[in-house]
C-alpha positions as CSV (number, residue, x, y, z in Angstrom):
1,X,62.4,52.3,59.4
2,X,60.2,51.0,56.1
3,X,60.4,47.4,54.8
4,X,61.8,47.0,51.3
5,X,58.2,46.1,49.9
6,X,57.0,49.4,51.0
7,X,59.3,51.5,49.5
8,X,59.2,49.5,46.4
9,X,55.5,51.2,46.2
10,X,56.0,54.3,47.5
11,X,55.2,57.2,45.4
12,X,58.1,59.2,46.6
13,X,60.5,56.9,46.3
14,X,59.3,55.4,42.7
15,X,62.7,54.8,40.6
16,X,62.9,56.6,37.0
17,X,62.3,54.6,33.9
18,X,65.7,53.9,31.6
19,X,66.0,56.1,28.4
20,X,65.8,52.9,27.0
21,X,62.5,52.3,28.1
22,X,61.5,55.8,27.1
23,X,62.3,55.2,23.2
24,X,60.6,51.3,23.2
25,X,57.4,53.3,24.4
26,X,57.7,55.9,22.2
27,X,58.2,53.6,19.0
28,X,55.0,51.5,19.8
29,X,52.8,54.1,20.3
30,X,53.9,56.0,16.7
31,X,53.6,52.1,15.0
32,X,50.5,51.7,16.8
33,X,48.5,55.0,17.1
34,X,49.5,56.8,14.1
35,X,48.0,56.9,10.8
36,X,49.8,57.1,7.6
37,X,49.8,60.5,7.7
38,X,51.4,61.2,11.0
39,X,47.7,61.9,12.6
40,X,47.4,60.5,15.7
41,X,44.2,57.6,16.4
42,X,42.8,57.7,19.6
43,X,42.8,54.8,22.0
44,X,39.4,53.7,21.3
45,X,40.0,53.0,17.9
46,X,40.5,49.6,16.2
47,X,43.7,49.0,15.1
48,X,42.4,46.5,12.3
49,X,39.9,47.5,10.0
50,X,38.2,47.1,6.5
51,X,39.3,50.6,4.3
52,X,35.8,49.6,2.7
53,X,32.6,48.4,4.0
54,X,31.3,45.0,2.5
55,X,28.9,45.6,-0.3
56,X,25.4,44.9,0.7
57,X,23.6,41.6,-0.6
58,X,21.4,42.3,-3.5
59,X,17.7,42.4,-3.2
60,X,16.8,38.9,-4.6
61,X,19.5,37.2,-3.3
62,X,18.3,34.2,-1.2
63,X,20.3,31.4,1.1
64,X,18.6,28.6,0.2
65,X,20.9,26.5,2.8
66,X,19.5,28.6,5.4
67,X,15.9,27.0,4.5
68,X,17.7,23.1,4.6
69,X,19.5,24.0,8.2
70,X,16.1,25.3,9.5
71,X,14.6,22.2,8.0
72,X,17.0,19.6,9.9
73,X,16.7,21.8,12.9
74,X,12.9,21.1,12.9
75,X,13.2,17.8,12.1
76,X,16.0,16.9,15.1
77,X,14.1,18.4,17.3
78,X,11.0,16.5,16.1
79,X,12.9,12.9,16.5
80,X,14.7,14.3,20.1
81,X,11.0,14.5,21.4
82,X,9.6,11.0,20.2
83,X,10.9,8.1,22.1
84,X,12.7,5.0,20.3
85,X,13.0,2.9,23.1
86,X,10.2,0.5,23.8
87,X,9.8,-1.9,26.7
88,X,9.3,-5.3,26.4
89,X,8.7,-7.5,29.1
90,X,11.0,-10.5,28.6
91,X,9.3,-12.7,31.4
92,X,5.5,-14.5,30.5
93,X,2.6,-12.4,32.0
94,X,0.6,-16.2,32.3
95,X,1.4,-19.3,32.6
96,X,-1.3,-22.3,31.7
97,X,-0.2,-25.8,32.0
98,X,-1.2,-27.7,29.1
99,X,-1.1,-31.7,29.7
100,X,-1.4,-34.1,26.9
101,X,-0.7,-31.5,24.2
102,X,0.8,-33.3,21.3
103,X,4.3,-32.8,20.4
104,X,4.3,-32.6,16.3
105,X,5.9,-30.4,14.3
106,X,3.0,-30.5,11.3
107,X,0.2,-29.7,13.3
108,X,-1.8,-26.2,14.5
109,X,-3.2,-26.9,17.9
110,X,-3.6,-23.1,18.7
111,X,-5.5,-20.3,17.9
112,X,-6.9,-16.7,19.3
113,X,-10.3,-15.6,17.9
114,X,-11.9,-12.2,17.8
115,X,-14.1,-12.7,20.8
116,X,-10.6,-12.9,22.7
117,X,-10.9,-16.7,23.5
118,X,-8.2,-19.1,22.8
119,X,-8.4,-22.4,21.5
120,X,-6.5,-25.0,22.7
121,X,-5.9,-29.2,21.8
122,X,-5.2,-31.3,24.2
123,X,-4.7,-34.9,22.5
124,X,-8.5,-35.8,21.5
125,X,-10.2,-32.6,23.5
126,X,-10.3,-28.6,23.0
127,X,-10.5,-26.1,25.8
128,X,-11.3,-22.7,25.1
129,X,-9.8,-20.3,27.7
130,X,-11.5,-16.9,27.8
131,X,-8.5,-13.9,27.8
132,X,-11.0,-11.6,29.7
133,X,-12.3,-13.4,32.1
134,X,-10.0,-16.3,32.9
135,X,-12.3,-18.8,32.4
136,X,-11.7,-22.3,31.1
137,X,-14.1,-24.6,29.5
138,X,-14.0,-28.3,27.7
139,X,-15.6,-27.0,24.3
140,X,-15.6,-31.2,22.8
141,X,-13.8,-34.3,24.0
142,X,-13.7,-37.1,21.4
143,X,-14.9,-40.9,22.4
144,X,-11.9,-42.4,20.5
145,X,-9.0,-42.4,22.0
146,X,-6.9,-42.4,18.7
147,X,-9.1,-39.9,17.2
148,X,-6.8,-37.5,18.6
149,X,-7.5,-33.4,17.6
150,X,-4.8,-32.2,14.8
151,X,-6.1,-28.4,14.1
152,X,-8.0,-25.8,15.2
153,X,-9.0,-22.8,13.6
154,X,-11.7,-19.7,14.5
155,X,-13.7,-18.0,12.3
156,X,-12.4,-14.3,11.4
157,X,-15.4,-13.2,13.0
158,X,-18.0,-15.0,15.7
159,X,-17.9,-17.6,17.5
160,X,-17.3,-20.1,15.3
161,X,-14.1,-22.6,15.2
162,X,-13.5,-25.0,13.3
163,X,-11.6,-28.7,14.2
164,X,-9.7,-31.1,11.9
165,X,-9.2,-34.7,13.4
166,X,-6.6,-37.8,13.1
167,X,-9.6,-39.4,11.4
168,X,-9.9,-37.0,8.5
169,X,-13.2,-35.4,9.5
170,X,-13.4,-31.1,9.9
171,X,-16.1,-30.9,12.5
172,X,-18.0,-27.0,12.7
173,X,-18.7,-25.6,16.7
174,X,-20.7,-22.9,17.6
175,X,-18.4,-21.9,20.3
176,X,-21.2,-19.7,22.3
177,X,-23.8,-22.4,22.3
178,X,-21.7,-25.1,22.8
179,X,-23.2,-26.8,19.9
180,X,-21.9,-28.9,16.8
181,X,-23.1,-27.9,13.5
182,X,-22.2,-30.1,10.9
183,X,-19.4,-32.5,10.5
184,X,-17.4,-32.2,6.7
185,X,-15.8,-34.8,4.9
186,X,-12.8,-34.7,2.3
187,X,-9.5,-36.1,3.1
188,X,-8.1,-39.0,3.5
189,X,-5.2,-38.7,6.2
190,X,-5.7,-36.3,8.9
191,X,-6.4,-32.5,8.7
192,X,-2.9,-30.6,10.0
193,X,-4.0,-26.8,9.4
194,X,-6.9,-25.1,8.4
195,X,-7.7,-21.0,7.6
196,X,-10.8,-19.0,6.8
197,X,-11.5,-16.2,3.9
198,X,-15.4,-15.4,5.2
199,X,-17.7,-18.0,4.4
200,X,-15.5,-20.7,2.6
201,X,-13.0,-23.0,5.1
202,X,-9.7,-24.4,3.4
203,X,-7.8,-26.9,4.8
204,X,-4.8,-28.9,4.6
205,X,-4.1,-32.2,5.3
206,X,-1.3,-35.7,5.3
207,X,-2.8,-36.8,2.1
208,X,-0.9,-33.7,0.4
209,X,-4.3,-32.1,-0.8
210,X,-6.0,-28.6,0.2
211,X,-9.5,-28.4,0.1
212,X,-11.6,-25.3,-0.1
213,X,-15.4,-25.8,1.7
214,X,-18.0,-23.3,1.5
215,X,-19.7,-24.0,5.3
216,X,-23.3,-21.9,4.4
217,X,-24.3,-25.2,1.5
218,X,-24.7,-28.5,2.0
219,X,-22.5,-29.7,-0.7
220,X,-19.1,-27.9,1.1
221,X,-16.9,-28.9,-1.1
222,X,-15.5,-26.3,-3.9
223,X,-12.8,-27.3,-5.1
224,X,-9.6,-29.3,-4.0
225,X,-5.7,-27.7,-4.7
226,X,-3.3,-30.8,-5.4
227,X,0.5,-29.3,-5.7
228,X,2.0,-30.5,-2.9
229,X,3.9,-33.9,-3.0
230,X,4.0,-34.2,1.1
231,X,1.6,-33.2,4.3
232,X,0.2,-30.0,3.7
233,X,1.2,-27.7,7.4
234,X,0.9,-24.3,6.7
235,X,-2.1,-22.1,5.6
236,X,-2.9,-18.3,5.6
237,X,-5.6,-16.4,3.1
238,X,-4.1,-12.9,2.9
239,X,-6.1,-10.3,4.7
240,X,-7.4,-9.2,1.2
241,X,-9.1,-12.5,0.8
242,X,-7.6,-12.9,-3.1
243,X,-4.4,-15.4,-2.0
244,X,-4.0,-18.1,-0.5
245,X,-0.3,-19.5,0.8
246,X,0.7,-22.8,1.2
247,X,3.2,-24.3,2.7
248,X,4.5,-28.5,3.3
249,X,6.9,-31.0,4.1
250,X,7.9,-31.2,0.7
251,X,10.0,-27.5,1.8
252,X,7.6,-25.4,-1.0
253,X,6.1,-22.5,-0.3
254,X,2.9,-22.1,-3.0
255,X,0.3,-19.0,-3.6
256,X,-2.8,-19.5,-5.0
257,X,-5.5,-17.2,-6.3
258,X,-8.6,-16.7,-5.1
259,X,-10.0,-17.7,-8.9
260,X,-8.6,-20.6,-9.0
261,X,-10.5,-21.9,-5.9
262,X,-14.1,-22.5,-8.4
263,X,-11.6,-23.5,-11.4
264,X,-12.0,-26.6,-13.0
265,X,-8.4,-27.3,-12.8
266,X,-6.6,-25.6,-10.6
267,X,-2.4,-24.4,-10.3
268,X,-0.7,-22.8,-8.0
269,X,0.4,-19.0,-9.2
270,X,3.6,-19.1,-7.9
271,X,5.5,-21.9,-6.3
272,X,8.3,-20.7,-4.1
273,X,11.4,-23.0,-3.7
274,X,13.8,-21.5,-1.9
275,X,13.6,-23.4,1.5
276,X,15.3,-26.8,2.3
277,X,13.0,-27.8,5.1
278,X,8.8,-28.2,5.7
279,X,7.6,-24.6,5.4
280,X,5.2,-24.0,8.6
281,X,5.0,-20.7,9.3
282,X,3.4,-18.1,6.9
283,X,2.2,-14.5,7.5
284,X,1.0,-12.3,5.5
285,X,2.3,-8.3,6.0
286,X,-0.9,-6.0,7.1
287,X,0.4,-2.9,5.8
288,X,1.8,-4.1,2.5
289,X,-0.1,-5.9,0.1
290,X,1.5,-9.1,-1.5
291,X,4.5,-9.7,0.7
292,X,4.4,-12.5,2.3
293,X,6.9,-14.0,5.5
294,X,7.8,-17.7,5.2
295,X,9.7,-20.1,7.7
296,X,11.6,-22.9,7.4
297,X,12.0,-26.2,9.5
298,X,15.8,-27.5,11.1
299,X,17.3,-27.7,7.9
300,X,16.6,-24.7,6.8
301,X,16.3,-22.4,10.0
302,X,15.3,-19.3,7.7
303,X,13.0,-16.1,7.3
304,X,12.2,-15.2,4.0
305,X,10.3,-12.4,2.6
306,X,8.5,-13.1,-0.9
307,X,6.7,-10.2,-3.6
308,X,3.8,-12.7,-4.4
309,X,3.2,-10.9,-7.7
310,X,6.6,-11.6,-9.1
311,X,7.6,-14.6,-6.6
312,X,10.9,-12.6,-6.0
313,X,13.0,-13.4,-2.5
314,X,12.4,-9.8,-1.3
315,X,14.9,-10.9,2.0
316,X,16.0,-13.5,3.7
317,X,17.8,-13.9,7.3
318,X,19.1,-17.5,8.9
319,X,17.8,-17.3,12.6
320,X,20.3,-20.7,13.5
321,X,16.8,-22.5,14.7
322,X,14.0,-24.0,13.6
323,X,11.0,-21.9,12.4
324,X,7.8,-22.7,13.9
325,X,5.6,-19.3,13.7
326,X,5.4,-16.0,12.5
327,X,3.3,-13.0,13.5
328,X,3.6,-9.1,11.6
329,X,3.2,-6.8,14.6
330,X,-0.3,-4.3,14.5
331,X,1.4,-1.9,16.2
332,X,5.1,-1.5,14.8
333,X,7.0,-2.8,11.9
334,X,8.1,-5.6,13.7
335,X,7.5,-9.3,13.1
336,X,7.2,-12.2,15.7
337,X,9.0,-15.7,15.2
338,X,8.8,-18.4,17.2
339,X,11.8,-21.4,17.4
340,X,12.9,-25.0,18.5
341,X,16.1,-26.3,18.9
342,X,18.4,-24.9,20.2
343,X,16.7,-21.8,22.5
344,X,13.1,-22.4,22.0
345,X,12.3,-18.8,22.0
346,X,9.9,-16.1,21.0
347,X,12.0,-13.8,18.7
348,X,10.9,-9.5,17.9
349,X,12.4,-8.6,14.5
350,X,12.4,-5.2,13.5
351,X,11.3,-4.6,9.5
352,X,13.3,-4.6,6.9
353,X,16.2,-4.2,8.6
354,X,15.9,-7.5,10.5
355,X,17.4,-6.6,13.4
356,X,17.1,-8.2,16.3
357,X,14.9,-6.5,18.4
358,X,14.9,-9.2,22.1
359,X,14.2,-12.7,22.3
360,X,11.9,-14.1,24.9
361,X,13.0,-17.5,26.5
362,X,11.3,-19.8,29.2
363,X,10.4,-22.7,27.1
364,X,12.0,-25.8,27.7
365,X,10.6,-27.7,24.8
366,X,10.2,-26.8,21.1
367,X,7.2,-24.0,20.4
368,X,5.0,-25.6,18.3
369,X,2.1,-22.8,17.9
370,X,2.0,-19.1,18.2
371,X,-1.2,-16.6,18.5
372,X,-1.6,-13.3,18.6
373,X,-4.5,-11.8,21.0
374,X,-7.6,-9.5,18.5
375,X,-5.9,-6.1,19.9
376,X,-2.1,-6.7,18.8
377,X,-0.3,-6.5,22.3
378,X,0.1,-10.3,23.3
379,X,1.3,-13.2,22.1
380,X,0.5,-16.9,23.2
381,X,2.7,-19.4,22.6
382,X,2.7,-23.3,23.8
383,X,5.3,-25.6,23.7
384,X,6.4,-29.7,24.1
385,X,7.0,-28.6,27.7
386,X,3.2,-28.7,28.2
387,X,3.1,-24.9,28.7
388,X,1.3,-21.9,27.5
389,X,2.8,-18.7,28.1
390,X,1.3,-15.4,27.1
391,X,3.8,-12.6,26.6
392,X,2.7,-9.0,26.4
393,X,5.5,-7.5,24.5
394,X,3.8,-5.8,21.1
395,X,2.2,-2.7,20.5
396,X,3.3,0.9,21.8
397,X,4.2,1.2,25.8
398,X,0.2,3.2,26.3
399,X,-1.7,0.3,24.8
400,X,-0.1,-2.1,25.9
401,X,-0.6,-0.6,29.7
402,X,-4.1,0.0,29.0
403,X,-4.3,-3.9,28.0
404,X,-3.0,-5.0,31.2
405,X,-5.2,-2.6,33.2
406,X,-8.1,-4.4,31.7
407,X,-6.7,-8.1,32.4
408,X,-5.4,-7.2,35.8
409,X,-8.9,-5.7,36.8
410,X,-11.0,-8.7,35.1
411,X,-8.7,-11.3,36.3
412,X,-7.6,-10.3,39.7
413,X,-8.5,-13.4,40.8
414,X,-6.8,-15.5,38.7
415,X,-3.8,-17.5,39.6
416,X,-0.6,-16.9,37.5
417,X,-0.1,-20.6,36.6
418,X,-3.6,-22.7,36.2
419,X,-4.4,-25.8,34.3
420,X,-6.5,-25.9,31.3
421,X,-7.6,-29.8,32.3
């Protein structure tokens, strides 16, 4: 006896198809097989077809999309293999107690020369602290105790630094000997910032007057620029040497022309008005000539970017804090501000689109002064709180490895937190 599934496939027993059936199968294969002549197609053959082939392109004809697709193509895969993200260490490398460093807005107590040393006042002495080796030493320490120091300022190249007092005097030190070279006189309130172009030193002071000395003659004194109405704080020579940027509590912003400086009576070129607080922090862009970056002070809180040979206000970006510092990147198009109230941070901006690129926080006081070290990768900054933090967060991810290589192998010794006193 057989299951029903068996004899459902046996061959014997296989049931006969309908007439039905028969006639659907025999209509298909004449709609589908036939020609319009009756002849039949074979299996094989496609049931749709073109009656004529497409006509071939002509000679000279040329897809010039195909040459824009290949183009993109290229150029994706070009940006797929570079790397946008860059690390930034958001905790200080170092940490250097500073005691007795004075707490004022107006002056620049700070500053990184080419022979990677940084200068630091404390109240009425300056330490120079050596980047490479970690080494710390009381450069001068002044016998009145209200002469306090209000500036400091290296040489673009040597060893030279210069040092503007409470008392008015600029005193000239020969940083590798140790050795005071002349002592320059000028101003009548204290000397708040001071910057080089070569041989000639200008400098800034309370009594609202810059003064441009030529260090190489006896008789230093060149010429003096009087525009400002309040303490001059802010100073930078572009890296040109043909401009010179001012800035003061009276919340102007001036540029000055190299010309001017052995003028019989000199103006400013431009005077830019746009802040409503001291202007501090200037920097001059490295990569584009005549654009300048200005801060403002707590009423004012903003960034602005100025063409210095039209005075237009390229840009301008409110960063909710007081401005301080600023430092252009030598690595990326970046730019470096540093803040008081309310974070007291280190912010990385990224050019022109000002976008944020990380803020770096440990501070507990105001920032007062910001460096940046000769080869572009750190950043010194030193604060009310009696601190000075270096941060290495500029400059691609392979120099700024080989940077620390170098610090960790010359400073192996050295503690992470030391005292400059």
């Amino acid at each position: 006896m057989t299951s029903q599934s068996d004899e459902n496939t046996s061959g014997d027993n296989a049931p006969t198809e309908s007439p039905k059936v028969q006639e659907y199968k025999r209509k298909l294969a004449s709609a589908l097989l036939e020609g319009g002549n009756g002849a039949s197609r074979s299996m094989g053959q496609k049931i749709l077809h073109f009656k004529e082939q497409a006509p071939e392109p002509k000679v000279s004809h040329q897809n010039n999309l195909r040459v824009l697709y290949s183009q993109n193509k290229a150029q994706a895969a070009q940006t797929q293999s570079k790397k946008f993200f860059r690390h930034i260490a958001t905790q200080p490398e170092k940490i250097l107690d500073a005691p007795d460093f004075v707490d004022d807005y107006y002056l620049n107590l700070m500053a990184w020369g080419s022979n990677n040393k940084l200068a630091i006042a404390l109240d009425t002495a300056v330490y120079l602290w050596s980047a490479t080796s970690g080494e710390i030493e009381c450069l001068l320490e002044s016998s009145d105790p209200d002469n306090t120091v209000t500036s400091v300022s290296w040489a673009k190249e040597g060893s030279f630094l210069a040092v503007g007092f409470e008392n008015a005097d600029v005193q000239l030190w020969d940083c590798e000997r140790q050795k005071l070279l002349r002592t320059m006189k000028g101003h009548q309130s204290r000397v708040s910032v001071m910057d080089w172009n070569k041989h000639m030193l200008s400098t800034g002071s309370r009594d609202t007057t810059i003064i441009n000395h030529d260090v190489r003659i006896a008789q230093h004194q060149l010429s003096t620029f009087s525009g400002h109405s309040q303490e001059v704080c802010g100073l930078k020579w572009s890296d040109d040497g043909t401009q010179l940027a001012s800035g003061a509590n009276d919340n102007l912003a001036m540029i000055w022309d190299l010309s001017a400086v052995t003028a019989s009576s000199a103006t400013p070129k431009l005077v830019l008005d746009q802040h409503q607080a001291a202007v501090k922090a200037l920097a001059w862009c490295p990569w584009q000539q005549n654009l300048l970056a200005s801060g403002g002070g707590s009423s004012d809180r903003t960034i602005r970017f100025w063409n210095t040979t039209n005075g237009v206000c390229l840009n301008s970006i409110d960063t909710y804090s007081q401005v301080t510092a600023l430092a252009w990147s030598k690595h990326e198009k970046e730019i470096v501000s540093s803040h008081g109230y309310s974070q007291n941070q280190l912010s990385i901006w990224k050019y022109p689109t000002m976008v944020k690129v990380a803020d770096l926080t440990g501070h507990q006081s105001r920032i007062l002064s910001m460096a940046q070290s000769p080869d572009g990768t750190t950043i010194a900054s030193i604060s009310g709180d009696e601190t000075l933090r270096l941060w290495n967060c500029l400059g691609p991810n392979e120099v700024k490895a080989v940077a620390a290589k170098k610090a960790a192998a010359s400073s192996s010794n050295f503690l992470s937190s030391v005292s400059l006193r």
